[in-house]
GUMARMAR-809913 format. One record per residue: residue number from 1; residue in three letters; chain; y, x negated, z of N, C-alpha, C, O in turn. Coordinates in Angstrom, 3 decimals, padded with zeros to 6 digits. Layout:
// residues N
 seq type mol      n.v      n.u      n.w     ca.v     ca.u     ca.w      c.v      c.u      c.w      o.v      o.u      o.w
 NUM  Ala   A        Y        X        Z        Y        X        Z        Y        X        Z        Y        X        Z
...
//
This chain:
// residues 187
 seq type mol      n.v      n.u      n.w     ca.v     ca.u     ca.w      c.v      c.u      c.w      o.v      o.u      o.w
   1  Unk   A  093.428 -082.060  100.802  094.362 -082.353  101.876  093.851 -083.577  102.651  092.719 -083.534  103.132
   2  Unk   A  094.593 -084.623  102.793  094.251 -085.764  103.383  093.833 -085.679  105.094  092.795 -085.960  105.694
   3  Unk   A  095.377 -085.068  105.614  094.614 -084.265  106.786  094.668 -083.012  107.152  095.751 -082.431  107.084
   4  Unk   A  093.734 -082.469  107.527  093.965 -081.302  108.113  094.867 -080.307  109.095  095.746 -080.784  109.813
   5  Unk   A  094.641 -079.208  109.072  095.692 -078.523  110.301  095.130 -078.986  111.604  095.770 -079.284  112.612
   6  Unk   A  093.325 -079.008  111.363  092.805 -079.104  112.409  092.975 -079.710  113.252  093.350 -079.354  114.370
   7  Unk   A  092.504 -081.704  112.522  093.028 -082.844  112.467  094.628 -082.996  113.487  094.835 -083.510  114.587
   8  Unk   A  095.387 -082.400  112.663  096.814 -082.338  113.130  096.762 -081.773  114.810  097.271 -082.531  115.636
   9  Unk   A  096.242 -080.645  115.240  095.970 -080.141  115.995  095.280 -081.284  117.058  095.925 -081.716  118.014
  10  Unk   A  094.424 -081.548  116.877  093.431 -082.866  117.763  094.259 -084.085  117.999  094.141 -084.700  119.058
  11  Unk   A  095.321 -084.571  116.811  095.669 -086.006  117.490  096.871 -085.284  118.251  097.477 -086.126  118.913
  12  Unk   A  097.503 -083.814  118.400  098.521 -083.914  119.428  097.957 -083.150  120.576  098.622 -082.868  121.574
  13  Unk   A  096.342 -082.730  120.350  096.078 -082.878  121.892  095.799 -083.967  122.471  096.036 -084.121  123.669
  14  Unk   A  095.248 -084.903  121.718  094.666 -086.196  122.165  096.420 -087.084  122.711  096.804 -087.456  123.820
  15  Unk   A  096.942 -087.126  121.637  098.478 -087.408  122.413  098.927 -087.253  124.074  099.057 -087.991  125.050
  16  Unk   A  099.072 -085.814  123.737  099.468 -085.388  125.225  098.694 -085.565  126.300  099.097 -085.859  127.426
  17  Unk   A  097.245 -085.335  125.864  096.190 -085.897  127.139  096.010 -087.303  127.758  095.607 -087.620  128.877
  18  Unk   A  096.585 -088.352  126.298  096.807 -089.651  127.194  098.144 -089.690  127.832  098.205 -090.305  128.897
  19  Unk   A  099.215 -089.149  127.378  100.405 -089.263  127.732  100.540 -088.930  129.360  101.205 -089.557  130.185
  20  Unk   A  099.774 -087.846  129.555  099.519 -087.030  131.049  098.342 -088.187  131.839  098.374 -088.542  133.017
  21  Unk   A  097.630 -088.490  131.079  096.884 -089.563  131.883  097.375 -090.614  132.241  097.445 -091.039  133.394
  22  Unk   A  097.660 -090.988  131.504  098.445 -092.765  131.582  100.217 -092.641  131.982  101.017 -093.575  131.923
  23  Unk   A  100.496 -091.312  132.363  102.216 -091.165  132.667  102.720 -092.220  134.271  103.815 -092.701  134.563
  24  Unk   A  101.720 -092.251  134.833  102.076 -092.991  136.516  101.644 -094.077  136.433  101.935 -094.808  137.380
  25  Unk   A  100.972 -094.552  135.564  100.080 -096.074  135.336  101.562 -096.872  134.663  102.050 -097.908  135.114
  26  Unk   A  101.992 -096.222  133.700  103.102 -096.922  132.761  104.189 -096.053  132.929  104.269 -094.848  132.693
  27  Unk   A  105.274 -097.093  133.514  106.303 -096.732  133.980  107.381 -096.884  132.999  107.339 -098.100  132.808
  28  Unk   A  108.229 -096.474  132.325  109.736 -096.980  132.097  110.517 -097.166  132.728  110.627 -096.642  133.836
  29  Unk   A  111.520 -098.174  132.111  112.483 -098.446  133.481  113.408 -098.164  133.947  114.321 -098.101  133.124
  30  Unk   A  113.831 -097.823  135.430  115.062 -097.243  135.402  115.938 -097.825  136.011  115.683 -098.476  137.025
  31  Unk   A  117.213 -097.701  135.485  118.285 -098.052  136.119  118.746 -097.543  137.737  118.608 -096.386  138.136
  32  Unk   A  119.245 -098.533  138.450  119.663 -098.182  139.946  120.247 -097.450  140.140  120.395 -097.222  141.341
  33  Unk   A  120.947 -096.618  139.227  122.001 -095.196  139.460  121.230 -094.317  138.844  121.624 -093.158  138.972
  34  Unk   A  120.175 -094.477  138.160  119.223 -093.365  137.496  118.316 -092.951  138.752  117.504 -093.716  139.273
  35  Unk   A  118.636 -091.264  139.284  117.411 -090.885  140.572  116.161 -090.700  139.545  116.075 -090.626  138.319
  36  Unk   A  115.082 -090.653  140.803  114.223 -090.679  140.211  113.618 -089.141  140.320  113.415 -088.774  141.477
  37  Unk   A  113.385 -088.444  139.550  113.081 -087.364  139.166  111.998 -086.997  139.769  110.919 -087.590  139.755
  38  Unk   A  112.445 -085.355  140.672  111.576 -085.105  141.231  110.352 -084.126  141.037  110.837 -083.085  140.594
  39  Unk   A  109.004 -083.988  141.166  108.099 -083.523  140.037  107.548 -083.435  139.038  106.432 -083.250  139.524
  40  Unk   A  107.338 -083.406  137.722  106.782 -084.149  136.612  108.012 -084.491  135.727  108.914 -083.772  135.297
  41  Unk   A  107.725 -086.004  135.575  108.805 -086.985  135.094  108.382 -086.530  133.390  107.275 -086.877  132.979
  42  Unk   A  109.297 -085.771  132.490  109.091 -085.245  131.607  109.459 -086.536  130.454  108.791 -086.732  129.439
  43  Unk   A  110.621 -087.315  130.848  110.869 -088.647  130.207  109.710 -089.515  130.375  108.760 -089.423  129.598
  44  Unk   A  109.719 -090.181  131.140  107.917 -090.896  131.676  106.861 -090.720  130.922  106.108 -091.575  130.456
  45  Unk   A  106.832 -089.557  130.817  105.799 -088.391  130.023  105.927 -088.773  128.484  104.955 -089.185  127.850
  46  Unk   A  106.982 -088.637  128.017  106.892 -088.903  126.420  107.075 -090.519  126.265  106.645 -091.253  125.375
  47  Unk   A  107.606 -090.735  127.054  107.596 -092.609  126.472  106.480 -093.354  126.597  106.310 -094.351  125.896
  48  Unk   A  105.451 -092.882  127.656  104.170 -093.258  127.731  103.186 -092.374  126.159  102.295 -092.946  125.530
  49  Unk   A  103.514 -091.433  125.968  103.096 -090.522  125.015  103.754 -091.849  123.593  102.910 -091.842  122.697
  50  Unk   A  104.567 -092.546  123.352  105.015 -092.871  122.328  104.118 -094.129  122.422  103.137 -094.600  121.847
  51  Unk   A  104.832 -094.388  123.290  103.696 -096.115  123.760  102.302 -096.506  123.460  101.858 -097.559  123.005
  52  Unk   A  101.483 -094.976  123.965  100.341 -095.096  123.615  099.555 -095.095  122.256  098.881 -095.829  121.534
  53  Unk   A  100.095 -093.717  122.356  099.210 -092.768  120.769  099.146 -094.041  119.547  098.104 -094.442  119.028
  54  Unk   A  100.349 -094.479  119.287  100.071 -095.338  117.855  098.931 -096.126  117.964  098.314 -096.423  116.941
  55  Unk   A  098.469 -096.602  119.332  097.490 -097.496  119.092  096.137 -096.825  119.054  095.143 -097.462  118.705
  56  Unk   A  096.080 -095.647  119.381  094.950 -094.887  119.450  094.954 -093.870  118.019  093.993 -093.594  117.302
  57  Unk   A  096.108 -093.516  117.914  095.693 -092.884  116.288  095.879 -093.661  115.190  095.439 -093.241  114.120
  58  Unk   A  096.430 -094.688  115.232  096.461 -095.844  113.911  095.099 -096.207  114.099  094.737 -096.846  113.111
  59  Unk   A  094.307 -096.097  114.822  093.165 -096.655  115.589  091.892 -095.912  114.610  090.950 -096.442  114.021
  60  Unk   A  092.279 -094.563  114.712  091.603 -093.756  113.768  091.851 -093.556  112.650  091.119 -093.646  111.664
  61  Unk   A  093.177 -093.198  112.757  093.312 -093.132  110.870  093.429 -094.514  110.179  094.171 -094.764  109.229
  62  Unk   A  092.658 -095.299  110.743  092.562 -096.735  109.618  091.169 -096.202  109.480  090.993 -095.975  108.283
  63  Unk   A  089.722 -095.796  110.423  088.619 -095.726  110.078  088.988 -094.043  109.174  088.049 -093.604  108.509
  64  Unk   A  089.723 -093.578  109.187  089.401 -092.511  107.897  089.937 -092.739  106.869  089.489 -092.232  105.841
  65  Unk   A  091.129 -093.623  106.837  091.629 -093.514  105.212  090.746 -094.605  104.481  090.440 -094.593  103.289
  66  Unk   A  090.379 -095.601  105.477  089.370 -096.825  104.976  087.927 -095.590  103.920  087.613 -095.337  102.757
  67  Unk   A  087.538 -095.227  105.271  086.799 -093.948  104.384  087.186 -093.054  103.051  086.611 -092.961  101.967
  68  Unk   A  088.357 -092.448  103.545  088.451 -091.993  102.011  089.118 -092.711  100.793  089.628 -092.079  099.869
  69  Unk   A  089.080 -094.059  100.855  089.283 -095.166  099.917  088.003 -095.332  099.429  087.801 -095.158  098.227
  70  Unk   A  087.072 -095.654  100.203  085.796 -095.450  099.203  085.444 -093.976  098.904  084.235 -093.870  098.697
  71  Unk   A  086.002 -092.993  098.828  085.640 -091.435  098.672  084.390 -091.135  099.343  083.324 -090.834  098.806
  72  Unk   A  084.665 -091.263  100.677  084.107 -090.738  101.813  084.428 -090.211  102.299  085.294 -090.746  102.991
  73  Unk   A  084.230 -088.600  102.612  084.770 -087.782  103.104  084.492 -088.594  104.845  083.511 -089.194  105.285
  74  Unk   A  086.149 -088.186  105.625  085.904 -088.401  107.130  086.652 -087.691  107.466  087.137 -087.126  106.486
  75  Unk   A  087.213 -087.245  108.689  087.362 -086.202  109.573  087.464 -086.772  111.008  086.498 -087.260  111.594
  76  Unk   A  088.820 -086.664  111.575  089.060 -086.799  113.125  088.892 -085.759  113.508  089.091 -084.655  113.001
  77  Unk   A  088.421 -086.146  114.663  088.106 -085.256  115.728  088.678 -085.958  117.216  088.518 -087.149  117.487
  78  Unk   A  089.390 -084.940  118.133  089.687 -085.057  119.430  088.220 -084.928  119.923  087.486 -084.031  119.509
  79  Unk   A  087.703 -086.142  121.095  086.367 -086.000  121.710  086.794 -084.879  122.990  087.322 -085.481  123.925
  80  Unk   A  086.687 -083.574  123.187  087.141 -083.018  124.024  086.737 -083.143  125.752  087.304 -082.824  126.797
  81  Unk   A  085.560 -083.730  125.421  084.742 -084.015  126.796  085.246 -085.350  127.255  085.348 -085.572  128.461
  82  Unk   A  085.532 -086.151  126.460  086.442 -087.628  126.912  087.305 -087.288  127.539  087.548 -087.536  128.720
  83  Unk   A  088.135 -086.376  126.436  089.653 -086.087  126.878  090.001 -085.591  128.698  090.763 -085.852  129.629
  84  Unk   A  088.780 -084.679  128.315  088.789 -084.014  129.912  087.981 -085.156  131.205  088.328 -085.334  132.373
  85  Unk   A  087.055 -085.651  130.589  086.469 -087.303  131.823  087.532 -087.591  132.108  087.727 -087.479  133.318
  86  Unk   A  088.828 -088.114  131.237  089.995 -088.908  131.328  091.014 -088.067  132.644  091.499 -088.616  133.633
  87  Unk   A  091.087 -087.071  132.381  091.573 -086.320  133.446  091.108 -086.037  134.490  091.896 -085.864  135.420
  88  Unk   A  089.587 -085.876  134.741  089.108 -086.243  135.938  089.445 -087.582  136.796  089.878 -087.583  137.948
  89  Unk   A  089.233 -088.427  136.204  089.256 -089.456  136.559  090.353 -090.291  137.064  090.368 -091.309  137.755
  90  Unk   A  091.798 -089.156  136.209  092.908 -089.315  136.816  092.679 -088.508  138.411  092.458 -089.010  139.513
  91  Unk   A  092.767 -087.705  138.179  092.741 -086.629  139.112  092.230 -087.077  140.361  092.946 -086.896  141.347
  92  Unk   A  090.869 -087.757  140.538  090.338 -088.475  141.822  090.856 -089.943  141.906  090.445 -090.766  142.724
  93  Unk   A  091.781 -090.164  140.986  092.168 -091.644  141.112  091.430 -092.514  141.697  091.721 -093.166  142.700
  94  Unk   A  090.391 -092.544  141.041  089.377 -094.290  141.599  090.051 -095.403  141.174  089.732 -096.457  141.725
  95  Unk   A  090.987 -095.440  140.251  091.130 -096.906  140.155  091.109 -097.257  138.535  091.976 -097.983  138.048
  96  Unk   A  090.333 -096.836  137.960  089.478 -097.036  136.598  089.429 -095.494  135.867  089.023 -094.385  136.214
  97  Unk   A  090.186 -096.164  134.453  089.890 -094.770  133.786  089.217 -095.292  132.749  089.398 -096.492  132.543
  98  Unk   A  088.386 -094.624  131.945  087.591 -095.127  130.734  087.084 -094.014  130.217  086.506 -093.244  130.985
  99  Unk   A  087.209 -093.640  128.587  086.703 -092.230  128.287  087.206 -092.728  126.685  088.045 -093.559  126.339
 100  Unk   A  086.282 -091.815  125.877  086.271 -092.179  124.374  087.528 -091.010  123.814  087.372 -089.992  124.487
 101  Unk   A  088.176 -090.910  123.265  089.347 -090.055  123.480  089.410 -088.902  121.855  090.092 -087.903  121.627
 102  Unk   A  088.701 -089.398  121.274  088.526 -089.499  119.427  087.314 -090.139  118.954  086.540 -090.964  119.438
 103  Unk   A  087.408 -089.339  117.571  086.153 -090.380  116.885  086.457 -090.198  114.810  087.277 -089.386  114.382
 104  Unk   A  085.921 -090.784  114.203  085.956 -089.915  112.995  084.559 -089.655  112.648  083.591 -090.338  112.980
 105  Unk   A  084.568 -088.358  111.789  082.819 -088.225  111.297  082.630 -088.473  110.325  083.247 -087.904  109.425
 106  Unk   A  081.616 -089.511  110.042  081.661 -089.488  108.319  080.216 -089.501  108.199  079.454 -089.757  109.131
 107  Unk   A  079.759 -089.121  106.625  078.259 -088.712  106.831  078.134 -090.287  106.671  078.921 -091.220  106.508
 108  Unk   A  076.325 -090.074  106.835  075.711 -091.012  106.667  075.167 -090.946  105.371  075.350 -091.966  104.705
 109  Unk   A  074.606 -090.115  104.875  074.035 -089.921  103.490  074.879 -091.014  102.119  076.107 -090.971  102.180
 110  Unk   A  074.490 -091.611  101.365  075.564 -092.122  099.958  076.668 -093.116  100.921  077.755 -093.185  100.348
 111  Unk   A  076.645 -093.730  101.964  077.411 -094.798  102.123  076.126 -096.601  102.413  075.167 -096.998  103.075
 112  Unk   A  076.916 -096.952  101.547  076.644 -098.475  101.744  076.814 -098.928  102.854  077.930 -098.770  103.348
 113  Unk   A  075.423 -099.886  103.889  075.807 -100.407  104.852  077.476 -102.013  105.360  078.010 -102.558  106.326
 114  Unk   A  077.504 -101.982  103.855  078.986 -102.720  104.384  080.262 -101.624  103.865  081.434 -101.783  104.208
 115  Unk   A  079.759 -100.442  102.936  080.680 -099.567  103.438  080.436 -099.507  104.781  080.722 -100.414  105.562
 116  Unk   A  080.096 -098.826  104.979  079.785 -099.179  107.108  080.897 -099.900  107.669  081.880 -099.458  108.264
 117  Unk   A  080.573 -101.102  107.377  080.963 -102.183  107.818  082.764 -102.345  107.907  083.588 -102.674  108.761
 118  Unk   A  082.766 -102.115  107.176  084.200 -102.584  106.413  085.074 -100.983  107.540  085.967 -101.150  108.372
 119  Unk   A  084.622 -100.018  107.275  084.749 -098.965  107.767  085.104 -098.924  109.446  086.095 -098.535  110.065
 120  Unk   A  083.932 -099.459  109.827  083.752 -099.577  111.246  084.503 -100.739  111.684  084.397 -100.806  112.909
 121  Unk   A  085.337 -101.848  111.147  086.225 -102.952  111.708  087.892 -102.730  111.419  088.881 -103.306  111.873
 122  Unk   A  087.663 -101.210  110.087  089.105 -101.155  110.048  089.888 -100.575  111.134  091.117 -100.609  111.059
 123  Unk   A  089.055 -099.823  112.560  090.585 -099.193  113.326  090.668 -100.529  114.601  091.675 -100.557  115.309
 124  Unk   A  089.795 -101.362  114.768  090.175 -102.724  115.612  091.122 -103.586  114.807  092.197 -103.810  115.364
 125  Unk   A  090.971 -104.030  113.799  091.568 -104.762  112.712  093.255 -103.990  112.406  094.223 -104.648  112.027
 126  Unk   A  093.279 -102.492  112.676  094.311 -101.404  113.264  095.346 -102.299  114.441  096.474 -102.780  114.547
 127  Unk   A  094.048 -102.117  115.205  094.642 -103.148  116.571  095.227 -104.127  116.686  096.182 -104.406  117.410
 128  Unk   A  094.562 -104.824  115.818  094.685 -106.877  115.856  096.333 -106.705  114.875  097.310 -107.406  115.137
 129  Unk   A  096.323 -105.972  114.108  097.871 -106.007  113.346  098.723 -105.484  114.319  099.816 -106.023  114.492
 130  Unk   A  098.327 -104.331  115.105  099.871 -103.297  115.581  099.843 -104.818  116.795  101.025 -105.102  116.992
 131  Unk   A  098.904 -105.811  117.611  099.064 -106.999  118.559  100.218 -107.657  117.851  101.381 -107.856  118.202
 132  Unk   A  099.580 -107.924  116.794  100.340 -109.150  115.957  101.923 -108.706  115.673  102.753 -109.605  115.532
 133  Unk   A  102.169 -107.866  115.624  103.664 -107.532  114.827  104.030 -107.102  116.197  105.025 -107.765  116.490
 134  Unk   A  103.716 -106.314  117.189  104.499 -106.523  118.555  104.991 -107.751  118.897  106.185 -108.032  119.002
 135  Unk   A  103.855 -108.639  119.106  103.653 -110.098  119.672  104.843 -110.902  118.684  105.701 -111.509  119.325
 136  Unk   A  104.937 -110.939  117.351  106.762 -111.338  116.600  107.674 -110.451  116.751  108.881 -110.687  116.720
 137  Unk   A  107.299 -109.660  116.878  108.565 -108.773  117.434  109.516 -109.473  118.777  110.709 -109.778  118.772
 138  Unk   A  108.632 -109.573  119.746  108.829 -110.009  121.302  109.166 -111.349  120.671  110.309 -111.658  121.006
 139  Unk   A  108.790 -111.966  120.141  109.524 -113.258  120.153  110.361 -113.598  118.905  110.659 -114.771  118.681
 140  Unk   A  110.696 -112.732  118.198  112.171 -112.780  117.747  113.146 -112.568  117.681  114.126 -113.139  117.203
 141  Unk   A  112.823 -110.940  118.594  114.080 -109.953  118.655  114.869 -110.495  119.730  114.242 -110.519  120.789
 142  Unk   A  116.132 -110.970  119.800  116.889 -111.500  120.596  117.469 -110.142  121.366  117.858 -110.423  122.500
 143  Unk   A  117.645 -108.506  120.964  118.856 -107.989  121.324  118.219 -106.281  121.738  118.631 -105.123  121.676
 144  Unk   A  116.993 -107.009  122.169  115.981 -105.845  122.645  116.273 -104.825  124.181  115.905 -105.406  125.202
 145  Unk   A  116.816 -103.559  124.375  116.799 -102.930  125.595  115.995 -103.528  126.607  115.500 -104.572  126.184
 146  Unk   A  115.706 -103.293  127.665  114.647 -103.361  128.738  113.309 -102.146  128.260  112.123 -102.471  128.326
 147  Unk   A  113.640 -101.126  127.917  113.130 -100.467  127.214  112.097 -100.719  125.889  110.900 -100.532  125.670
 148  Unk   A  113.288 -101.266  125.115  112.346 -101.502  123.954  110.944 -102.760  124.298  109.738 -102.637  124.085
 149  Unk   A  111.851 -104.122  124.996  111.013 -104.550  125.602  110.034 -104.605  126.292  109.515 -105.676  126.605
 150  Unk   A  109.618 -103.514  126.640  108.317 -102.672  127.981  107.545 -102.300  127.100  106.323 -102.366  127.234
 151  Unk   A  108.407 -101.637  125.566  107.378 -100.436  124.895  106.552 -101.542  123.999  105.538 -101.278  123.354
 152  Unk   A  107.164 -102.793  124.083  106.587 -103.640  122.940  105.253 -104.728  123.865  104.386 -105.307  123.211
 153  Unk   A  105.307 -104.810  125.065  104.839 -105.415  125.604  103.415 -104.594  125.956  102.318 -105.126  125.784
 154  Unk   A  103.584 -103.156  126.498  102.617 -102.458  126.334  102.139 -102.133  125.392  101.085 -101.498  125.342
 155  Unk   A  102.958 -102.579  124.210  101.861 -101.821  122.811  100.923 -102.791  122.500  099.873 -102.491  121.930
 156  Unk   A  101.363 -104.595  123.009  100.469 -105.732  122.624  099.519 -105.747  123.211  098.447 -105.753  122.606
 157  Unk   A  099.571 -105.762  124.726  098.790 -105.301  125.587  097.282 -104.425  125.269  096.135 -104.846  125.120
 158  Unk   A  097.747 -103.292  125.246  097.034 -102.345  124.822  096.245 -102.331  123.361  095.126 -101.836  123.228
 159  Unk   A  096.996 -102.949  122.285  096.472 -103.136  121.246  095.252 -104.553  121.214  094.293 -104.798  120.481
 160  Unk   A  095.733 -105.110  122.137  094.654 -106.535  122.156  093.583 -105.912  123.307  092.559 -106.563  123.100
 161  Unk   A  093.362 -105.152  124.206  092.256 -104.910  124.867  091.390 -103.768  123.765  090.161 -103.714  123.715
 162  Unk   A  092.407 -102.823  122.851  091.616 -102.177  121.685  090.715 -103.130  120.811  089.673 -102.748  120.278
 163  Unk   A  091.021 -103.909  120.754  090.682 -105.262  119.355  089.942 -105.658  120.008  088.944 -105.728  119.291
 164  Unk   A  089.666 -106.035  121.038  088.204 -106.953  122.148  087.493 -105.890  122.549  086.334 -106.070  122.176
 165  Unk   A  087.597 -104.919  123.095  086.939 -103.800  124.100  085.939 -103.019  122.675  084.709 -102.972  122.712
 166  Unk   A  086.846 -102.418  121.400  086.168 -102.335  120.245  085.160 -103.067  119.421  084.418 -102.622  118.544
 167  Unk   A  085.311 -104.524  119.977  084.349 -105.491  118.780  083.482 -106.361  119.340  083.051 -107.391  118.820
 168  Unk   A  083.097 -105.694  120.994  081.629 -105.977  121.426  080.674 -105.657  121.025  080.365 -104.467  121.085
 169  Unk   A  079.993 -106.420  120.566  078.532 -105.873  119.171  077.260 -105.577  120.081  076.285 -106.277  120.357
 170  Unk   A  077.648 -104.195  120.471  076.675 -103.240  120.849  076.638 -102.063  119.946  077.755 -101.644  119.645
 171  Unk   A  075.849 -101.568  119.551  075.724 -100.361  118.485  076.647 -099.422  118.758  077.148 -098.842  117.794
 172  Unk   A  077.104 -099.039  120.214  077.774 -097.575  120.436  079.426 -097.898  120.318  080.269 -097.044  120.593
 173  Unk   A  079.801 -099.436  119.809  080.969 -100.064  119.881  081.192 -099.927  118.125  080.445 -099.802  117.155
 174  Unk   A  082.673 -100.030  118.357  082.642 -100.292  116.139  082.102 -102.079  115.664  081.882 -102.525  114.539
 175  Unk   A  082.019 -102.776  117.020  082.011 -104.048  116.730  080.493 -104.317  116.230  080.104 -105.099  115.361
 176  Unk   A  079.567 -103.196  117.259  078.144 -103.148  117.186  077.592 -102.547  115.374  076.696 -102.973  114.645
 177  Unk   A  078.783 -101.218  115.138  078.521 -100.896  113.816  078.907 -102.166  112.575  078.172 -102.500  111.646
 178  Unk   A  079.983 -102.600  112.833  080.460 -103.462  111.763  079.531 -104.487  111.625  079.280 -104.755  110.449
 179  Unk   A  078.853 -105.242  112.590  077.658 -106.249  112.835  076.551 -105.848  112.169  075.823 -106.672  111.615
 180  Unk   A  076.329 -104.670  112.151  074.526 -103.845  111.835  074.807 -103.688  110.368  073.907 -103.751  109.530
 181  Unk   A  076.284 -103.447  110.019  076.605 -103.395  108.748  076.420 -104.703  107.859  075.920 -104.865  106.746
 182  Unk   A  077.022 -105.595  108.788  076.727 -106.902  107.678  075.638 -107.584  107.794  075.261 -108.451  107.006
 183  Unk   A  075.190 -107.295  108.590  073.523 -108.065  109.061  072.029 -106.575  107.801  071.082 -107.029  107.159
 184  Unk   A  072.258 -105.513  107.850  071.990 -104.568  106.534  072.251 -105.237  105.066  071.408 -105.457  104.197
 185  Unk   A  073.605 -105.490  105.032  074.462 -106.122  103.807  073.927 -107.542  103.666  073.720 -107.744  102.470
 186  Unk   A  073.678 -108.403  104.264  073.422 -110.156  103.505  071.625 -110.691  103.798  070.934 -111.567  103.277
 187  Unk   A  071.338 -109.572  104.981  069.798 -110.238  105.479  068.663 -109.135  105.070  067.475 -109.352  105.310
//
């Protein structure tokens, strides 16, 4: 089974936990005869939920299928202690949210350090495509909602701070793994 129940289970908690985090940060838009709903904005809620997730689970399942292309067993996992930082952090609203949300596991044993490599640049490289095809999207689509327009602007957004924020070459970053990988691999 490519993915699991488990798996399945983790990216729609991880879903809903950004969706609930990030629901008042990212707004959709409403029309001047649309009231604004009082108590938890359940629309708000899923369009931020749509907005987000692709960039965070395309994010992962590029570092696992990359994995099981070389027949490496990998495995998502919801980081549950992120998930919940993330909600703290809503919760006291400082300003700043930051929390690892996911991860995949793959052994270390029988992989090549530019397997590594290759591995560890595919869910930024995730990123740098879902930027790129927003970013022509926005500038071709002539006949785009206000809507569609928001969801495409936040997905570039978001997908280009994934692609930079990911490929600072510090070890605990994928940018740091993909680096250690090819610097293993040629030196």
């Amino acid at each position: 089974m490519i993915i699991s129940p488990g798996e399945i289970i983790d990216l729609i908690v991880m879903t809903l936990a950004f969706g609930f985090i990030f629901k008042d940060i990212i707004r959709m838009p409403r029309y001047v005869h649309d009231p604004m709903p009082s108590g938890f904005d359940f629309e708000n809620f899923k369009f931020t939920c749509l907005v987000i997730a692709p960039a965070i689970v395309l994010h992962e399942m590029a570092h696992k299928f990359v994995a099981l292309g070389f027949g490496i067993n990998a495995t998502f996992h919801a980081h549950y202690f992120g998930l919940l930082l993330g909600l703290f952090l809503k919760f006291i609203n400082i300003g700043f949210i930051f929390f690892i949300p996911g991860y995949v596991s793959i052994p270390v044993a029988g992989i090549t350090p530019l397997q590594h490599s290759i591995i560890a640049v595919a869910g930024p490289l995730m990123n740098l495509a879902l930027w790129l095809g927003s970013s022509i999207i926005l500038k071709r689509a002539s006949s785009l909602t206000s809507k569609q327009r928001l969801a495409l602007v936040i997905t570039k957004q978001i997908n280009l701070f994934l692609f930079i924020f990911n490929m600072i070459p510090l070890p605990i970053f994928d940018g740091g793994q993909f680096m250690s990988g090819l610097m293993q691999t040629f030196f």
